[in-house]
Every structure is written in structure tokens, then in C-alpha cells.
C-alpha positions in Angstrom: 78.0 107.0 100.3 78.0 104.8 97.0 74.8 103.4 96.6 73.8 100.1 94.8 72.8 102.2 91.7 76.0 104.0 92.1 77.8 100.7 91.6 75.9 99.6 88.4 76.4 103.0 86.9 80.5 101.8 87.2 79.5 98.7 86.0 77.8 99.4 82.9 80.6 102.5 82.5 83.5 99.4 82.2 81.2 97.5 80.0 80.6 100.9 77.5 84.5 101.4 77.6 85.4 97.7 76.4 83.0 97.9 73.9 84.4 100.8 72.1 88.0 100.7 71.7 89.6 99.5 75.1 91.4 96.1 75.8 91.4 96.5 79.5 90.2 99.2 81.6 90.1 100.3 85.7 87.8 102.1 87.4 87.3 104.2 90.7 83.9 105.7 91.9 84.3 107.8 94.6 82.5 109.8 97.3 83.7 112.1 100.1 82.3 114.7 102.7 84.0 116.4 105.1 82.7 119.4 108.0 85.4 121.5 110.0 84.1 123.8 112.6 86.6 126.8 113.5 86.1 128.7 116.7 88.8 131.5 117.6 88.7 132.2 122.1 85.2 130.2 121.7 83.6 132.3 118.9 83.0 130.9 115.7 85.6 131.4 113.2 84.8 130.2 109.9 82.7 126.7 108.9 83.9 124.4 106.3 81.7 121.9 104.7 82.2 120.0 101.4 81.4 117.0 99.7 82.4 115.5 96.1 81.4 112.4 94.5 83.4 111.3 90.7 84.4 108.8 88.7 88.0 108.1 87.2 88.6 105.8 84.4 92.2 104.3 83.3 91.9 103.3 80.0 94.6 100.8 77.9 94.1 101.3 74.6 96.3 99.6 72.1 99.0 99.1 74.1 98.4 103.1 75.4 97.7 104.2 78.6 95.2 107.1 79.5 93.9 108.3 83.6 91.1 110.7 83.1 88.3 111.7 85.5 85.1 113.7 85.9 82.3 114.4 88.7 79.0 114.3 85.7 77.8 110.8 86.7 75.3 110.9 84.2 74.9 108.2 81.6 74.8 110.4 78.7 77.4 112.3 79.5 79.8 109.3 80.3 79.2 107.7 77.1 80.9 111.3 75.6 83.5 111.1 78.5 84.5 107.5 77.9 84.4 108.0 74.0 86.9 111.3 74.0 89.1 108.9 76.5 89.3 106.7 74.4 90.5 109.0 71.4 92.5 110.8 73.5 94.6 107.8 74.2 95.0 106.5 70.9 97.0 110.0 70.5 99.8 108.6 73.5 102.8 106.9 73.2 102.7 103.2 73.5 103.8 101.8 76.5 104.2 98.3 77.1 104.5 98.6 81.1 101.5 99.9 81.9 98.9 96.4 81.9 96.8 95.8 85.0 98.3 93.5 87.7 98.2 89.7 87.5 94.3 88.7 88.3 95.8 86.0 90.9 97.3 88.7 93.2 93.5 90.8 93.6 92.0 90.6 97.1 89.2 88.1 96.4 87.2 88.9 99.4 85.6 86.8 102.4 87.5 88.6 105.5 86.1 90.0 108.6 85.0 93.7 108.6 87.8 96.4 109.4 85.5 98.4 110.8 86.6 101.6 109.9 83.2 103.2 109.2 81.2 105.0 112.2 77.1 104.6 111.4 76.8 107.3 113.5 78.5 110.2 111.2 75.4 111.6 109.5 73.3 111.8 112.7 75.7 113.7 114.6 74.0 117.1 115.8 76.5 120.0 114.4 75.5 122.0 118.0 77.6 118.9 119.7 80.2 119.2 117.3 80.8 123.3 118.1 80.1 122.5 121.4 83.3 120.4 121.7 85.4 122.6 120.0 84.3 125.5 122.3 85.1 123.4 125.5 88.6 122.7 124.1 88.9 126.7 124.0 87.1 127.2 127.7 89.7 124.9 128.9 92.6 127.8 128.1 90.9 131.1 128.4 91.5 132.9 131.5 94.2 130.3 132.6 97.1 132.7 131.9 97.4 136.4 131.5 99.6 136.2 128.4 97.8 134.3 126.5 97.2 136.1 123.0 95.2 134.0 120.9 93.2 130.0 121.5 92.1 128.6 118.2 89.9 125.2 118.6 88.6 123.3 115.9 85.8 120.2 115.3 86.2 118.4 112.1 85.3 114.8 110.4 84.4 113.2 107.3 83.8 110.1 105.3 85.2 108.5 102.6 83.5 106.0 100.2 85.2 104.5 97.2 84.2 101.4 94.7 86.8 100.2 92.3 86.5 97.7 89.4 89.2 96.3 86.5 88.6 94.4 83.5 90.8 91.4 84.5 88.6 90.4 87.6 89.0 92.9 90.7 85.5 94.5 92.1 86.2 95.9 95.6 84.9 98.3 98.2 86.2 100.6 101.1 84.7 103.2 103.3 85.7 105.2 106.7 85.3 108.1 109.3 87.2 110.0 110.7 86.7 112.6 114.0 89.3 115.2 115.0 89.7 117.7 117.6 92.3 120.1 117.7 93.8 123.4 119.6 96.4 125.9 119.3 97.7 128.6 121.7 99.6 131.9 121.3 101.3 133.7 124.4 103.2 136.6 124.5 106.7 135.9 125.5 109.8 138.0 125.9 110.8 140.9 123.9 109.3 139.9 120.2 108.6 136.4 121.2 105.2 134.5 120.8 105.8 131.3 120.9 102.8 129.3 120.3 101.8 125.3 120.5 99.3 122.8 119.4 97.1 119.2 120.5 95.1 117.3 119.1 93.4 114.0 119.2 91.7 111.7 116.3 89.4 108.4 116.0 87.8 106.5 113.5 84.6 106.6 115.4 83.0 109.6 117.2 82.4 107.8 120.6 86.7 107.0 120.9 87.2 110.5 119.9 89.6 112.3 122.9 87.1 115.2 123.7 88.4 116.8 126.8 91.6 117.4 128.1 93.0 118.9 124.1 92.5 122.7 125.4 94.7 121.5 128.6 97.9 120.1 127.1 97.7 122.7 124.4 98.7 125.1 127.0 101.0 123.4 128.8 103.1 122.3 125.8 103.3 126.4 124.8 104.0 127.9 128.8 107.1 125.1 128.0 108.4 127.2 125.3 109.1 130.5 127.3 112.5 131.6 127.1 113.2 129.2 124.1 116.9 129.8 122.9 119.6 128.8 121.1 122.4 126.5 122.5 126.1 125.7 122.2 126.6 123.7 118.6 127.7 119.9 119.0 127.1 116.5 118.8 124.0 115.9 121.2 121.9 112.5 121.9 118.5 113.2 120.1 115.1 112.2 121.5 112.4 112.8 119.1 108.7 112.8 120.8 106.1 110.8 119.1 104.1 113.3 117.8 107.0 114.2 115.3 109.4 110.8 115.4 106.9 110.0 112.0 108.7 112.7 110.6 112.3 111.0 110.5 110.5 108.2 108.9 108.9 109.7 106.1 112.1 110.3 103.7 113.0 106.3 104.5 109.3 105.2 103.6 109.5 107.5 100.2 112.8 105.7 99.4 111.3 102.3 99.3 108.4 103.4 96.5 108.7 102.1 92.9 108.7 105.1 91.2 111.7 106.4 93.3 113.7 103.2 93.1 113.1 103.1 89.1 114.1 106.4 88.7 117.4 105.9 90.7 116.3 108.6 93.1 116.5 106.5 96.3 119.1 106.2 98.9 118.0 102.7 99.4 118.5 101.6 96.1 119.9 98.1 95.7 119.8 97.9 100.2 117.2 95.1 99.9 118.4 92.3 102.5 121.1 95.1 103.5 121.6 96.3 107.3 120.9 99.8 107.4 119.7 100.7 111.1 120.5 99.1 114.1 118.7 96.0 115.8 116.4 98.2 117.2 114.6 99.2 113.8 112.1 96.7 113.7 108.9 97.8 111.4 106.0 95.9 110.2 103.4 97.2 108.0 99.9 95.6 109.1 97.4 96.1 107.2 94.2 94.1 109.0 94.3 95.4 112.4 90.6 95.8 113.3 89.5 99.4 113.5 92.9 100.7 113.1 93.3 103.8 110.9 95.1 102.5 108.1 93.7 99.5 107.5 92.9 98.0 103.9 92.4 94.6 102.4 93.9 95.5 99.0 95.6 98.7 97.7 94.8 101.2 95.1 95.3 98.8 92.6 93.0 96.0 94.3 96.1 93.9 94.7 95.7 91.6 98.0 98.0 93.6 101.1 99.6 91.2 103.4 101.1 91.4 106.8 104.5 92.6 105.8 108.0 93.2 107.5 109.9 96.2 106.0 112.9 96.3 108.5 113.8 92.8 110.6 116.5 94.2 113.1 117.6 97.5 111.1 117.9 95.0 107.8 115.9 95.9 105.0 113.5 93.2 103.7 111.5 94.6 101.5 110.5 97.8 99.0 107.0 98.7 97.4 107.2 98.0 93.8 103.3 98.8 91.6 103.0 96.5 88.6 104.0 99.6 86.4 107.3 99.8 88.4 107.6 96.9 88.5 107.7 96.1 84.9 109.7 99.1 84.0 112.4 97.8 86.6 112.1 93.9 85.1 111.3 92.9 89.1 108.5 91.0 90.9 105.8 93.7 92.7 105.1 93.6 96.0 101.8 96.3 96.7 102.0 100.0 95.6 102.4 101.8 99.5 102.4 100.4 103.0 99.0 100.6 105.2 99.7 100.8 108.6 103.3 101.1 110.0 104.0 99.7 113.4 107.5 100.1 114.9 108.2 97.5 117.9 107.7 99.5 120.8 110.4 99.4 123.8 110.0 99.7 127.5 110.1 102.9 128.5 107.8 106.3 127.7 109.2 109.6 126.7 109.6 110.3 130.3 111.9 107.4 131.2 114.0 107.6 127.6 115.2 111.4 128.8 115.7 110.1 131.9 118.4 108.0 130.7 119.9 110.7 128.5 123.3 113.1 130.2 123.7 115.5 127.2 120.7 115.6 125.0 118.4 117.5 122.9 114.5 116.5 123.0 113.0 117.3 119.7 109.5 118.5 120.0 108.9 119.9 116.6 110.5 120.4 113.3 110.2 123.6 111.6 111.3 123.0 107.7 113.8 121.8 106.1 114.3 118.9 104.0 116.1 115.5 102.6 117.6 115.2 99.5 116.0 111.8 98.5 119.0 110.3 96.7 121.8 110.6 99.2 119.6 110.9 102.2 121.5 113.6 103.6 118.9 116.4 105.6 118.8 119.6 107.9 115.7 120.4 109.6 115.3 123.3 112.1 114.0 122.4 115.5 112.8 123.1 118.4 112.5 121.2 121.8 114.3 121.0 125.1 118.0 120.7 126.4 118.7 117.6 128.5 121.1 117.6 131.0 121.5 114.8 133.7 118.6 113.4 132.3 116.5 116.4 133.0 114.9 119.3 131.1 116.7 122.2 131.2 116.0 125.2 128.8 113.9 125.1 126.2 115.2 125.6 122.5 114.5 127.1 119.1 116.3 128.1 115.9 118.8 125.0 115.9 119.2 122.6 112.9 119.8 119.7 112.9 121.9 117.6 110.3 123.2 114.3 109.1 122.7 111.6 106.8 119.2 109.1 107.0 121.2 105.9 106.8 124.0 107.2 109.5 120.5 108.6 111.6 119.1 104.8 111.7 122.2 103.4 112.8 122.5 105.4 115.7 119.1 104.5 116.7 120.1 103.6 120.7 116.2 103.3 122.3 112.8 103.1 121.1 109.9 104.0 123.4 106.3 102.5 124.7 104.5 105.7 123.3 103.4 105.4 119.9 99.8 107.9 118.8 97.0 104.5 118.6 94.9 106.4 116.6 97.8 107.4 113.7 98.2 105.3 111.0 102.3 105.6 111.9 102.6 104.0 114.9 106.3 105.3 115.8 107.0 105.8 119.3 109.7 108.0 121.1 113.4 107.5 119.3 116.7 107.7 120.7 119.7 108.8 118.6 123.3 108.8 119.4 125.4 111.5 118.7 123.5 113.6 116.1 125.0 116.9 115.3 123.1 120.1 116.6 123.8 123.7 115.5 123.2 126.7 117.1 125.2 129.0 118.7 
């Protein structure tokens, strides 16, 4: 937590940097604990606990830029800290796009909590927390003769932070977070031991999932027995929403500054450009109350604002910092989207394969990788064949290939599904005729 003396400390640590040397300055004081508890078939595995608390300073120096940090939050030892900053800069090259965003676009304050932040966390007994993880494990054991191995595990933490700039910004954010996770072995055939995961997560320990985890653990892995390869071909994919994020993630990191100013985006110059079908509809929506995610104002203390990236599969807009921004000669928007929601369909999982004749359900990716300038990828998968809209064998050691912008345009469903508690809220995708290799 960041107390009230913590926050005059950063005060008077801007005020010592402008009066020796700086022009402008920004400032982050941070503090974080985390607890994991790690039980292996319901015996205690190994305990994690950790907490940090630091200070990072960005100093602009004549016409220099310098990012330096340090966990001594002692006055003394500051002034030293912010004195050999400041030297240290003047030693930089100059570099006129680095200035602090325009003071009009901060997030000036006055809106309703976003309650992210559980009171609760510090008085949690650490008996209830092992005792949750062990039920997830009691859930499994004994359940099936083949079962090798149950790992269950308990974590949370919290997150403080307090950041100030020279121009105007003073702003404050804190959280929780609550997890619960397990993993299951089982011996298969011949070599095989396929193995599978849940997990749930909240902001607050009393929405935590705390039952049930152990459960679908196991019934995900007895799924994967007699995994296998299948014929190689063009296949309608259906990605589940615990891994639909994952096609996502290269389009997201094509809309950052930095990759857009270095020309290593395959979105580069799509703004207002149709690049998925009408079914790509995402909004980033940063104030939804008690929604992981959630923020007033980004890492740079500039105002977010409820924001459509795709209207209808056409792009409308990137995410351009005020360094990028300069360097590029273009107006910013904010630094990195909040909270992603895709516009759900009608249907589950259930009723999307239903629909499917000749399909593959993708129910994890197992490496791979997209080349962020051309969007082309191949990712090895695993999941189930559909046929006749059922489930018919499960598979393994496939890839599966293509090109990002080619992926979204095949988008032919979107599901009802998406995880409420992620900060991606992507539901079930369909894709038309994705190519498959196997045997």
C-alpha cells in the first residue's frame, strides 16, 4: 500500500529533481505483494511470497531523456539517486521527441470508483487459502486409475502505484487479484501423457470460482486420450475462449506506436481500412465497474476513453504514446488498450460446433509464432476433429498456418462465451477454411 507519507516523499522527490538540473520530470511510486500456494496430490509443494515497493524517475534534461529506478526510498539516498540521474542524462543524445504529453489530455479526476481493490486481501487467513487449493486437488484424486500427477495452486496479490509529472498529472491506482488453478497428468497410450489445466480468477476473493476447478481439470485431460494426428487440409477452425485471446494478440501488437513507427506492423497505414469481416467488432472499455482491466488514465496519466478499434472488421484506430507519436509527426491517441470486449454472438461453444460439417476445435496452442510485419503465422495445436457437427477424435501435433489479415476475414461466427473475469473478453471464433497440417 502507498501511504500518505509515501506520496509526499514523491512529491518532494519531483520538487529536488526540478531544482537541480531537470526541465520536466515523471514519476512512479510503486508497491506490490503477491502469495502463491503450491500443493502437488494435496501436499504442499513449494510457497511463494514477495513484495517490493520502488520508485522510478524519467528525467528530461536539456532536451535529453533518462528512465532510471531504485527501491531505497530514503531521503538521503534519493537526493544521490536523483543527482547521478541527472548527470547521467546530460551524457544522452538529445532527443526532441521525448516531452511529456500535452497537460489538457491528463485524467483530471472526479469519476466513480472502479472498484478494483478487495479490503479484504490482508486479512485473509493463509489456512483458507491452502485449504482451497487442496479441495481443488481432492476433487481429482482417486477419480481415475491413470491419473499420474494433480498440481493445485492458491495465489493473489495487490498492486499499488502513485504517479506524478511536472506539467500537471498526480494520479493513483490500486487492485487485487485472486486465482485458483489445477493441472492434471494421466497416463495414456504407449509414451503418451497427455495432461490439462483450469482455472478461475477475480478481482475480489468473495467472486473467486472456488469449487468445481479440480472437476473440469479432469475432464478437459480424460478428452485428450487417443489424441492424433489427422489428414492435412483446409478445415473450419473453432477456437475456444480460453485460447481465442491468443489470435488476437499479434493484431493488438500491430496497432502499438512503437511497431507502427518502426514499420514493423502489418497494419501499417490500414487505419479506416476493412481488414476482417463484419463480424470483428472490438471496443476497448476502459470504466467498466469492477472489471479487470479497468483504468482512468494510462501509464502516462493521459485521460482513456471508451474506444472502438474495429467497427465491422474496419480498423478505426491505433495506439500511438506521445513519444511515437512525435517521432511519426501524428496526433496520440493512449499508449495500450485497457479492457478489450469483442461483440458477443448468439451461440456458446456448444452450439458454434454444432453448426460446423468439417472442422477442427482448437483447444490449445502449443508454440509457434507471427512474424509481426507480414502477419503471416504457424502455431501447433491441439483440440478436437469435428465432423457433422460433432466431436470426433481428439488431436495433437498439427499446425496450423495462414496469414492474420486473411485469418480475420474469414471470421464466419463469434460466440456468447467470452472469460468475465479476463481483461480480453474474446469469446468462441469461427474461421472458414484455415489450412491444417498433419498427416
Amino acid at each position: 500500500m502507498i501511504t500518505d507519507n509515501n506520496k509526499k516523499l514523491a512529491q518532494w522527490a519531483m520538487d529536488y529533481a526540478l531544482k537541480n538540473g531537470c526541465q520536466a520530470a515523471k514519476l512512479v511510486l510503486y508497491s506490490n505483494s503477491n502469495a502463491s500456494f503450491e500443493l502437488r496430490d494435496a501436499k504442499m509443494d513449494r510457497l511463494q511470497q514477495a513484495s517490493e515497493s520502488g520508485l522510478s524517475i524519467s528525467l528530461y534534461v536539456d532536451g535529453r531523456y533518462g528512465s532510471y529506478s531504485t527501491n531505497r526510498l530514503d531521503k538521503k539516498e534519493l537526493e544521490t539517486f536523483i543527482k547521478n540521474g541527472i548527470e547521467s542524462t546530460r551524457y544522452l543524445a538529445v532527443d526532441e521527441a521525448r516531452v511529456l504529453p500535452d497537460a489538457s489530455r491528463y485524467y483530471k479526476g472526479g469519476k466513480p470508483d472502479l472498484q478494483l481493490f478487495d479490503r479484504r486481501f490482508e486479512t485473509i487467513n493463509p489456512d483458507d487459502k491452502v485449504a482451497i487449493a487442496r479441495a481443488a486437488a481432492e476433487e481429482v484424486l482417486g477419480k481415475d486409475s491413470r491419473i499420474i500427477s494433480v498440481g493445485t495452486s492458491y495465489g493473489d496479490g495487490e498492486s499499488s502505484s502513485y504517479r506524478l509529472t511536472s506539467n500537471g498529472f498526480e494520479g493513483e491506482s490500486k487492485s487485487t487479484w485472486f486465482s485458483l488453478s489445477a493441472d492434471v497428468a494421466l497416463r495414456g497410450e504407449g509414451e503418451a501423457r497427455p495432461s490439462s489445466y483450469w482455472y478461475e480468477s477475480a478481482l475480489f476473493y468473495d467472486k473467486l470460482v472456488k469449487s468445481g476447478v479440480g472437476t473440469k481439470a479432469l475432464e478437459r485431460v480424460l478428452r485428450k486420450l487417443g489424441q492424433k494426428k489427422v489428414a492435412s487440409g483446409k478445415y473450419t477452425m473453432v477456437v475456444d475462449p480460453m485460447n481465442a485471446s491468443n489470435l488476437l494478440s499479434p493484431v493488438l501488437s500491430a496497432l502499438y506506436g512503437s511497431a507502427l513507427q518502426q514499420k514493423n506492423s502489418f497494419l501499417l497505414d490500414k487505419l479506416n481500412v476493412k481488414v476482417g469481416t463484419g463480424l470483428l467488432n472490438l471496443m476497448d472499455e476502459p470504466h467498466l465497474i469492477g472489471a479487470s482491466g479497468a483504468r482512468y488514465f494510462d501509464s502516462e496519466g493521459v485521460a482513456t476513453e471508451r474506444r472502438s478499434i474495429f467497427e465491422e472488421g474496419v480498423l478505426k484506430t491505433y495506439f500511438i504514446d506521445t513519444y511515437n507519436s512525435k517521432k511519426m509527426g501524428v496526433e496520440p491517441t493512449v499508449n495500450s488498450p485497457s479492457l478489450l470486449v469483442l461483440k458477443p454472438g448468439s451461440k456458446d461453444l456448444n452450439g458454434l460446433v454444432a453448426d460446423v460439417q468439417k472442422g477442427i476445435l482448437v483447444t490449445g496452442f502449443n508454440g509457434g509464432n507471427c512474424n509481426s510485419s507480414s502477419g503471416d503465422f504457424s502455431y501447433g495445436i491441439e483440440g478436437f476433429l469435428i465432423e457433422n457437427g460433432k466431436l470426433t477424435q481428439p488431436v495433437s501435433e498439427m499446425n496450423v498456418t495462414g496469414n492474420m489479415i486473411t485469418l480475420w476475414a474469414s471470421l464466419s461466427a463469434v460466440g456468447n462465451d467470452p472469460r468475465m473475469s479476463s481483461s480480453w473478453r474474446i469469446p468462441s471464433l469461427v474461421f472458414e477454411g484455415v489450412d491444417f497440417s498433419g498427416l
